[in-house]
BALOBA-1460 file (C-alpha; in Angstrom, 3 decimals):
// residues 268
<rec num="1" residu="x" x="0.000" y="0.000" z="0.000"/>
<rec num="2" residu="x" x="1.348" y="3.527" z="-0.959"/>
<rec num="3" residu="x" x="1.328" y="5.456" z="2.115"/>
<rec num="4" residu="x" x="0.297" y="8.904" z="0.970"/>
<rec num="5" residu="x" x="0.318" y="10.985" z="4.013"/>
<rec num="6" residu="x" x="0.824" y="10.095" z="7.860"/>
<rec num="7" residu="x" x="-2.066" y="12.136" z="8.922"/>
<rec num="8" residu="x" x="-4.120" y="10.791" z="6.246"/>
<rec num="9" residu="x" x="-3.228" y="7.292" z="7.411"/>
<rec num="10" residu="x" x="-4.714" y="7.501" z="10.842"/>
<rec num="11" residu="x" x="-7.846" y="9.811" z="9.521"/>
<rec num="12" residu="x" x="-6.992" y="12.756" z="11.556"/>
<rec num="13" residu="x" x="-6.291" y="16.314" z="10.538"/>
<rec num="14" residu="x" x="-3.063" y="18.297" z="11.303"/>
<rec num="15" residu="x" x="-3.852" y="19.958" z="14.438"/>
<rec num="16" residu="x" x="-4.908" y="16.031" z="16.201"/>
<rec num="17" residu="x" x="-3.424" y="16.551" z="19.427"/>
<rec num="18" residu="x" x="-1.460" y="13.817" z="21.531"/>
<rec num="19" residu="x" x="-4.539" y="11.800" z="22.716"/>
<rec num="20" residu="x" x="-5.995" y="11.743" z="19.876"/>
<rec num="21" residu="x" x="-3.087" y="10.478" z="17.659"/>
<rec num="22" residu="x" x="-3.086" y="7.425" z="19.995"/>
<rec num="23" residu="x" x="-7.202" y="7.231" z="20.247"/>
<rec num="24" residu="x" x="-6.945" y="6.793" z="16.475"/>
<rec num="25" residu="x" x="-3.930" y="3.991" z="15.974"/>
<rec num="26" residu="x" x="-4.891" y="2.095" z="19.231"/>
<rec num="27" residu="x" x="-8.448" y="1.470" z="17.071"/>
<rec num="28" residu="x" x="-7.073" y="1.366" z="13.835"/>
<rec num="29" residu="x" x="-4.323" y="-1.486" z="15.289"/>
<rec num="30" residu="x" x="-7.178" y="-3.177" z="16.758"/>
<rec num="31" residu="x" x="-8.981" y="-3.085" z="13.393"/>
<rec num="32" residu="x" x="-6.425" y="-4.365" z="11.416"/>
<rec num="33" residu="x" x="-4.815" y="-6.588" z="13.549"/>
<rec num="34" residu="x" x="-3.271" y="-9.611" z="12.387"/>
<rec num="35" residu="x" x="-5.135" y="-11.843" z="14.552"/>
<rec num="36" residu="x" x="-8.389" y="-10.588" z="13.473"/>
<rec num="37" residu="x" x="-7.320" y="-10.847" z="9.849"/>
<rec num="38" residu="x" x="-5.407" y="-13.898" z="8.896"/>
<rec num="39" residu="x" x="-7.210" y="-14.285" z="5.384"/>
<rec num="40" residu="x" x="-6.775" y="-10.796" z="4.562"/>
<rec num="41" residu="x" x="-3.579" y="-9.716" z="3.318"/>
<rec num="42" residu="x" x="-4.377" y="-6.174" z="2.350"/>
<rec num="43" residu="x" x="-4.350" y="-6.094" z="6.462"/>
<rec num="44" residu="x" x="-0.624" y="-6.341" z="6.650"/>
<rec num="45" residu="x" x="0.069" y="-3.430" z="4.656"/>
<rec num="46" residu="x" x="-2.825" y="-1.564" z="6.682"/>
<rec num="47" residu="x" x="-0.946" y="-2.036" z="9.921"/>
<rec num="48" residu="x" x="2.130" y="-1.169" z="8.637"/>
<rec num="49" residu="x" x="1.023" y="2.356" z="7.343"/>
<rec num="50" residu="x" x="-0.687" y="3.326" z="10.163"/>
<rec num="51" residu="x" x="2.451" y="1.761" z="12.407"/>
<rec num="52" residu="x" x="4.886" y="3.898" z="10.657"/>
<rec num="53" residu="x" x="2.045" y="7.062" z="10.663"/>
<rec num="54" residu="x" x="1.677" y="6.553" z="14.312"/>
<rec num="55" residu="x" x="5.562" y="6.057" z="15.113"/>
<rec num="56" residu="x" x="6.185" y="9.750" z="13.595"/>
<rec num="57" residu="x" x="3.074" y="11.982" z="14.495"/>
<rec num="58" residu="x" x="3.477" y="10.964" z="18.390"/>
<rec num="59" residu="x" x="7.126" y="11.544" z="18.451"/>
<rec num="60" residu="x" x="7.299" y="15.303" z="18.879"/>
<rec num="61" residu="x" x="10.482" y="16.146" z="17.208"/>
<rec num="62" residu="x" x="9.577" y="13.784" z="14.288"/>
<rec num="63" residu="x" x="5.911" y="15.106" z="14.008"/>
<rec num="64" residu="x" x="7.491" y="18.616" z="13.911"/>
<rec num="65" residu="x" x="10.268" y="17.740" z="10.911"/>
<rec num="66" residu="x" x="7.390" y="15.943" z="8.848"/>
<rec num="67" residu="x" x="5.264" y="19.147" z="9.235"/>
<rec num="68" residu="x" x="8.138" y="21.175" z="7.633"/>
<rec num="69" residu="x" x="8.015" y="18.674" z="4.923"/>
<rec num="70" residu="x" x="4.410" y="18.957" z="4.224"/>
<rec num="71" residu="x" x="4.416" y="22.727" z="4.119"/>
<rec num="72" residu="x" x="7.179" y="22.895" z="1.937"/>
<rec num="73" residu="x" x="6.739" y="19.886" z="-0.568"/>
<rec num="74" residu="x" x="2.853" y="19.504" z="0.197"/>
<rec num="75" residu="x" x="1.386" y="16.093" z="-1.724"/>
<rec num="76" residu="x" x="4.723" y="14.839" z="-2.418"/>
<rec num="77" residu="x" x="5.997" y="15.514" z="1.810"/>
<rec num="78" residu="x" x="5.694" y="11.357" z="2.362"/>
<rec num="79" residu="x" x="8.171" y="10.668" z="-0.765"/>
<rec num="80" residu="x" x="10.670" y="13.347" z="0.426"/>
<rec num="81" residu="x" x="10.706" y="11.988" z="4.017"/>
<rec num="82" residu="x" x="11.065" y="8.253" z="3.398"/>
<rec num="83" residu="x" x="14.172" y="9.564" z="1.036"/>
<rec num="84" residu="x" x="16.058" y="10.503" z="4.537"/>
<rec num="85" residu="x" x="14.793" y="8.508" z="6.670"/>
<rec num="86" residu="x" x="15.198" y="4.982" z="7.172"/>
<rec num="87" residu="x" x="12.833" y="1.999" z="9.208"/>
<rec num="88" residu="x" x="14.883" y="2.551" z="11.726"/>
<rec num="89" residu="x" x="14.751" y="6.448" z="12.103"/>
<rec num="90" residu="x" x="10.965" y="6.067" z="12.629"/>
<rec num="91" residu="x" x="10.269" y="3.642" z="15.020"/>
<rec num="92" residu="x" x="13.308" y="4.597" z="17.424"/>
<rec num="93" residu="x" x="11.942" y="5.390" z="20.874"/>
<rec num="94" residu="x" x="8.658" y="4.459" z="19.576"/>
<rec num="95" residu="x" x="6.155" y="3.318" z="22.110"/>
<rec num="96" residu="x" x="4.256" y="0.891" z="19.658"/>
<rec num="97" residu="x" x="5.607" y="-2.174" z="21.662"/>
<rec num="98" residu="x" x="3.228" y="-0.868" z="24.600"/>
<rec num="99" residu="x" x="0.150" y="-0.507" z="23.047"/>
<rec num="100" residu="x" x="0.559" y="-4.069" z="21.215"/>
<rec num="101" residu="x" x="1.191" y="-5.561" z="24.064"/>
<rec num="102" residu="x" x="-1.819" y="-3.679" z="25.909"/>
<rec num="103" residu="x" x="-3.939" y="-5.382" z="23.048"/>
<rec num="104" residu="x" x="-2.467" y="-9.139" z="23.545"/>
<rec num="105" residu="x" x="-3.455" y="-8.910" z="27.195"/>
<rec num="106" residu="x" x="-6.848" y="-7.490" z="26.665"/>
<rec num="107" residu="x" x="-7.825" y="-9.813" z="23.552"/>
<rec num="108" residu="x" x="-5.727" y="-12.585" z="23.612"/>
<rec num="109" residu="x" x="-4.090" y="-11.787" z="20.860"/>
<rec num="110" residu="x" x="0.139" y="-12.684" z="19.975"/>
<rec num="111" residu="x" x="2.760" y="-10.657" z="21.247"/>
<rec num="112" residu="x" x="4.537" y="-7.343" z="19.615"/>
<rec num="113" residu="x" x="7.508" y="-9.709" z="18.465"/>
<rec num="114" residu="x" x="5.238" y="-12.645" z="16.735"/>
<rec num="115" residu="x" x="3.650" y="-9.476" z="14.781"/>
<rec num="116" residu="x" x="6.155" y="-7.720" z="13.608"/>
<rec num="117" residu="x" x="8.130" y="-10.354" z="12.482"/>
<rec num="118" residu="x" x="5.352" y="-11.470" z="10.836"/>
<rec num="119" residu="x" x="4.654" y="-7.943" z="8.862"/>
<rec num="120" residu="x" x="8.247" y="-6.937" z="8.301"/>
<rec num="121" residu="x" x="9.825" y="-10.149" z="7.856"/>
<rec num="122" residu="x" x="12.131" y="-12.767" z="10.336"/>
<rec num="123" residu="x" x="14.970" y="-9.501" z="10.144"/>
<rec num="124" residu="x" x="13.106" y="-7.898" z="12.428"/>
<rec num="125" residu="x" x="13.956" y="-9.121" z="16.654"/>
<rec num="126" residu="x" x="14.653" y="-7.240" z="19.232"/>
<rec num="127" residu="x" x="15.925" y="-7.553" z="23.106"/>
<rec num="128" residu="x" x="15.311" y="-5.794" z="26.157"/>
<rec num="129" residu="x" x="18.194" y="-6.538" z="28.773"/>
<rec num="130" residu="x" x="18.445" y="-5.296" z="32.358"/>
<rec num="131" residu="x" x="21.376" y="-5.747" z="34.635"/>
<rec num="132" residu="x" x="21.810" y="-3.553" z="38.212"/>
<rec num="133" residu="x" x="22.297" y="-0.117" z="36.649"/>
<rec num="134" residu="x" x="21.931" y="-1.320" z="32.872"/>
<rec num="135" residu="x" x="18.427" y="-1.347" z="31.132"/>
<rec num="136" residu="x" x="18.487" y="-1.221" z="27.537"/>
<rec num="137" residu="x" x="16.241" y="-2.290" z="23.848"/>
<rec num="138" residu="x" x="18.226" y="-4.000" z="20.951"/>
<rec num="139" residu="x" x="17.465" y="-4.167" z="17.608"/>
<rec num="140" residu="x" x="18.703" y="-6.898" z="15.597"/>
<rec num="141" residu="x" x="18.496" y="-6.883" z="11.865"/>
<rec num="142" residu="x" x="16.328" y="-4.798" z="9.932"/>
<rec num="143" residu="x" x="12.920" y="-3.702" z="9.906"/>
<rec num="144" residu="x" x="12.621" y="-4.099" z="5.930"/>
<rec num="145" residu="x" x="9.561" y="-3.705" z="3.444"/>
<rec num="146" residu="x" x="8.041" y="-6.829" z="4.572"/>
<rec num="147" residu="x" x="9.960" y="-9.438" z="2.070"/>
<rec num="148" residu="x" x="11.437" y="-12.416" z="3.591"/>
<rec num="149" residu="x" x="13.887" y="-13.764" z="1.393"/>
<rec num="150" residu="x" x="15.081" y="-15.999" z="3.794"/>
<rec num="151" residu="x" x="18.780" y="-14.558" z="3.778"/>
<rec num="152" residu="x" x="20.068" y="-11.725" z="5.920"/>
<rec num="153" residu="x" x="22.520" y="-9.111" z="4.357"/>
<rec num="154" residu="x" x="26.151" y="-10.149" z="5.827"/>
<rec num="155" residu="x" x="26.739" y="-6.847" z="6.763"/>
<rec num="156" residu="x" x="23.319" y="-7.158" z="9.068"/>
<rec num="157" residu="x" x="25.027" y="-10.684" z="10.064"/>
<rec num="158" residu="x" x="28.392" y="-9.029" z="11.169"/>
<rec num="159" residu="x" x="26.858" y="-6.147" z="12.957"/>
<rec num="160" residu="x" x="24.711" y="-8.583" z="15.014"/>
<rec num="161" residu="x" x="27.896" y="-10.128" z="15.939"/>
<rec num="162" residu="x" x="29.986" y="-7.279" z="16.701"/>
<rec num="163" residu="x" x="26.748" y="-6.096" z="19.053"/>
<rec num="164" residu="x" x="26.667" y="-8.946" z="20.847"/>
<rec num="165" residu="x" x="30.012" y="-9.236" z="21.643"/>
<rec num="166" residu="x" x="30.497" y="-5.377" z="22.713"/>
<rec num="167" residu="x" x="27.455" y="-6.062" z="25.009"/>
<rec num="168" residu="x" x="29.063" y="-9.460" z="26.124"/>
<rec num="169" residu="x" x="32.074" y="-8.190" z="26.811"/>
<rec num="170" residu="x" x="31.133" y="-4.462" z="28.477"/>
<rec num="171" residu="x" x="28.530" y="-5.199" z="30.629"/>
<rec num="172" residu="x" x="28.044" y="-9.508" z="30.590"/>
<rec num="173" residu="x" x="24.975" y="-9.690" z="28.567"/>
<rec num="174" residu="x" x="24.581" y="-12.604" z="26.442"/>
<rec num="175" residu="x" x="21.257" y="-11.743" z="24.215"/>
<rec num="176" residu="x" x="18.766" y="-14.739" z="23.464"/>
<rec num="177" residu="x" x="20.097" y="-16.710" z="20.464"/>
<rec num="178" residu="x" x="17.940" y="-19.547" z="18.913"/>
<rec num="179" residu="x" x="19.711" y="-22.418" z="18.310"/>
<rec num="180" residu="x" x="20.685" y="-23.750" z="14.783"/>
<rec num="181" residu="x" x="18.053" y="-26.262" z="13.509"/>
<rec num="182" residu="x" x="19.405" y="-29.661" z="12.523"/>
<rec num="183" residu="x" x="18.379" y="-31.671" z="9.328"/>
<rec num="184" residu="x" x="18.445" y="-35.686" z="8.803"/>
<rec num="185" residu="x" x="16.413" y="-38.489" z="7.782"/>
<rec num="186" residu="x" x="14.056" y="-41.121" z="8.910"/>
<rec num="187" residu="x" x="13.532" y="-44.710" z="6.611"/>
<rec num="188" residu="x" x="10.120" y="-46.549" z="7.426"/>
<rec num="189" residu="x" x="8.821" y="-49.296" z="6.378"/>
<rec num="190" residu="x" x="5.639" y="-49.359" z="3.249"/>
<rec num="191" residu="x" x="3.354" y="-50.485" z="6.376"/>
<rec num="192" residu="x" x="4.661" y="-47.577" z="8.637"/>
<rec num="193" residu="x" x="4.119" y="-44.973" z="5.944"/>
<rec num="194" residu="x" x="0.567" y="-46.320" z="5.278"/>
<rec num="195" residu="x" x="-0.748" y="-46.807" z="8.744"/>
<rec num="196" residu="x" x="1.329" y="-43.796" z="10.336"/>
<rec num="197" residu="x" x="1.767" y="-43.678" z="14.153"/>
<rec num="198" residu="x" x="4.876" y="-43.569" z="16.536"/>
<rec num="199" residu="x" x="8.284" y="-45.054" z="15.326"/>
<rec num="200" residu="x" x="11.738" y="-44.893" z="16.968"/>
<rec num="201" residu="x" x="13.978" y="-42.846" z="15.722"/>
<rec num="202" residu="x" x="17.553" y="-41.900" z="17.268"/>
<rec num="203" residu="x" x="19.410" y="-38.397" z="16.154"/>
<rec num="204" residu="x" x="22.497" y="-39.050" z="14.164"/>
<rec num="205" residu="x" x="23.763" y="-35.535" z="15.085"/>
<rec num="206" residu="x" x="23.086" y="-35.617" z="19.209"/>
<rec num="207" residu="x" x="22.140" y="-39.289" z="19.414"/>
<rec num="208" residu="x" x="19.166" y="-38.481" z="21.293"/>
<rec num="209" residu="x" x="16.741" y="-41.052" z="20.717"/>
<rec num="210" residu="x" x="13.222" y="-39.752" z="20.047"/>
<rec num="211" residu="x" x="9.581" y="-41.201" z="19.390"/>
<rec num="212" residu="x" x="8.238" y="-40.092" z="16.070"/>
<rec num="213" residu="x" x="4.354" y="-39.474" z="15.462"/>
<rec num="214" residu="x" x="4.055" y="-40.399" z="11.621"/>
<rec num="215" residu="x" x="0.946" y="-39.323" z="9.897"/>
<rec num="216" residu="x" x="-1.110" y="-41.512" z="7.820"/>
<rec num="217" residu="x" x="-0.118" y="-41.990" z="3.797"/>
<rec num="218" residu="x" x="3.160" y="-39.975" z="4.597"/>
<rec num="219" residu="x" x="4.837" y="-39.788" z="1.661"/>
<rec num="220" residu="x" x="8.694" y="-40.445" z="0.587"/>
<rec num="221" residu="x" x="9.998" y="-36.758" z="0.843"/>
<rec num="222" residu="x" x="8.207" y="-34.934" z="2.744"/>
<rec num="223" residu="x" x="9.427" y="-33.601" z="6.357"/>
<rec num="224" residu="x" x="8.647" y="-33.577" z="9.512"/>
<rec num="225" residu="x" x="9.045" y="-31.322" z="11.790"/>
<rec num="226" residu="x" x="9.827" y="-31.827" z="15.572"/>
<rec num="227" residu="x" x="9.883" y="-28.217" z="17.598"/>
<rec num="228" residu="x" x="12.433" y="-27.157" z="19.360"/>
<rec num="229" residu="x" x="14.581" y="-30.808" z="18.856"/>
<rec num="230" residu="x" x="17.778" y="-28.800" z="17.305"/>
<rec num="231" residu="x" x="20.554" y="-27.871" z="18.800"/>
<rec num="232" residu="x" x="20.116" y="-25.672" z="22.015"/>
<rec num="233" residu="x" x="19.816" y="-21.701" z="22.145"/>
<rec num="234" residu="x" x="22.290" y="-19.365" z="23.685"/>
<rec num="235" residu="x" x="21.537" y="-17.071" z="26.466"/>
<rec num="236" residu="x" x="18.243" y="-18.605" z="27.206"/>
<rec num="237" residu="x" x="16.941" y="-18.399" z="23.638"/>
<rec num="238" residu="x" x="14.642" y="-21.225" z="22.579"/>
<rec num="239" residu="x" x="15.972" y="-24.219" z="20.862"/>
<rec num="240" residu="x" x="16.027" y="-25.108" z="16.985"/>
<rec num="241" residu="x" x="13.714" y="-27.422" z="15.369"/>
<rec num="242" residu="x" x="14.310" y="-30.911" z="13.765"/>
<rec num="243" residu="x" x="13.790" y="-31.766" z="10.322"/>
<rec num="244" residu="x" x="13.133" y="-35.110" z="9.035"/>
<rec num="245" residu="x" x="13.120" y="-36.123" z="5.910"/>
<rec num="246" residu="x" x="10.715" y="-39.187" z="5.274"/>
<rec num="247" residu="x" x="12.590" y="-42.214" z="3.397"/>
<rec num="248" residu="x" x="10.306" y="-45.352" z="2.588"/>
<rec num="249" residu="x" x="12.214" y="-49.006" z="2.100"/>
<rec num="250" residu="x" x="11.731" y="-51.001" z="-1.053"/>
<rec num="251" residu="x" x="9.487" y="-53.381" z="-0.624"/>
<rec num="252" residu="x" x="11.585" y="-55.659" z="-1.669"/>
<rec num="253" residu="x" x="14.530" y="-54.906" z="0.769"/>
<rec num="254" residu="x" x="12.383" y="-54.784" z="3.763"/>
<rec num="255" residu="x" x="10.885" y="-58.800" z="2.675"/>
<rec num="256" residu="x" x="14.280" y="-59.623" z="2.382"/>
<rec num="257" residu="x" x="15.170" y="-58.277" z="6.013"/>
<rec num="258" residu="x" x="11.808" y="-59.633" z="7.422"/>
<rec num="259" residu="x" x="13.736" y="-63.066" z="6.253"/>
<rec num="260" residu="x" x="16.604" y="-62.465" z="7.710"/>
<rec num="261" residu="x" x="14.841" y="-61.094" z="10.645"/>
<rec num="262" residu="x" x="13.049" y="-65.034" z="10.826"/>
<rec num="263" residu="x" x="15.771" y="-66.953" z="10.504"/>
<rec num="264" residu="x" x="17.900" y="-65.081" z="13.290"/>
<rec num="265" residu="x" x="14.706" y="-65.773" z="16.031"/>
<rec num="266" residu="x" x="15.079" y="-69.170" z="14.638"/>
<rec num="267" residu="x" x="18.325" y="-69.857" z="15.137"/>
<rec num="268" residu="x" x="18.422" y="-68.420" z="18.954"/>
């Protein structure tokens, strides 16, 4: 959605004091809230206008700058701000995080993090840390236009890095850090795959031995996905997920084992 002016966005006019700037995005958020819109994807780009409208017209200093912008470039004042000023300029010291989280608590709904990685993409996560005379907010990554391509810039990559150790090494904080998710395979027998239900299955990375729930008519490459099964997180982030990758024995090798299989009981 083309955002075409900030007041516009929220429906007030220029002179909308304070109250009424948050008044208008705490029922717009509400209204186009994720959670109250998963089959609408027009929503997404709803919240994120009136999240970036909101993040400048209740910041004083911002409000004021975009103001000057309007008065000297009128219609095109939007264009000519988002040329000098990034994501990140707008939604610094923003207090969007509160009123998001005022909404989870009131409606049940997912928290400020789940959302916004959700409309600007997994680049998006941030911190809070506190430590006796330390209380800080980190951004990692980006907040980009919304498109996931599954890759994060490596400069983004090395300045995560270099954060975390300055705030390692200065003041001892070790920031949440999900751990990496692991990838192998499972081989089932023609009956398993048919019938589904639990099979053993023991990690070739960790060796931890696990009991797999297989669906019925699983198919030979498709995955499975155990939660939080990886490898574990760092400075108590959650842990990665485990992905199997379904293998199904010939039919032919697996009567051949059953044989085997008889004639070892036999023999004992």
């Amino acid at each position: 959605m083309e955002q075409k002016d900030y007041y516009e966005a929220l429906g007030l006019t220029s002179n909308a004091d304070v109250k009424q700037i948050r008044d208008a995005y705490r029922r717009l958020a509400l209204l186009h809230h994720p959670d109250r819109n998963r089959n609408n994807p027009e929503a997404a780009e709803r919240m994120k206008a009136i999240n970036e409208a909101y993040a400048v017209l209740s910041d004083p200093a911002k409000r004021r700058e975009y103001d000057t912008f309007r008065q000297t470039y009128g219609s095109s004042a939007y264009g000519r701000y988002r040329q000098t000023h990034s994501d990140q300029d707008i939604f610094r010291g923003s207090d969007i995080q509160e009123i998001f989280e005022e909404l989870s608590r009131a409606f049940g709904y997912r928290s400020f993090e789940d959302i916004f990685r959700d409309v600007y993409g997994t680049g998006y996560r941030s911190f809070e840390f506190r430590r006796p005379g330390v209380f800080g907010r980190v951004v990692m990554g980006g907040l980009g236009g919304g498109q996931d391509t599954g890759k994060t810039p490596l400069f983004v990559t090395y300045l995560n890095k270099l954060l975390r150790y300055g705030l390692k090494k200065k003041w001892g904080i070790e920031l949440p850090e999900k751990g990496k998710d692991i990838r192998d395979s499972i081989l089932i027998s023609a009956d398993q795959a048919r019938s589904g239900g639990k099979v053993n299955y023991t990690c070739r990375k960790t060796g931890r031995k696990l009991s797999v729930n297989l669906p019925v008519n699983i198919r030979a490459g498709q995955q499975l996905r155990l939660k939080g099964m990886g490898d574990a997180g760092c400075g108590g982030g959650e842990a990665g997920d485990l992905y199997l990758t379904v293998n199904i024995r010939n039919p032919l090798i697996q009567k051949a084992k059953d044989v085997i299989d008889a004639i070892r009981l036999s023999m004992k």
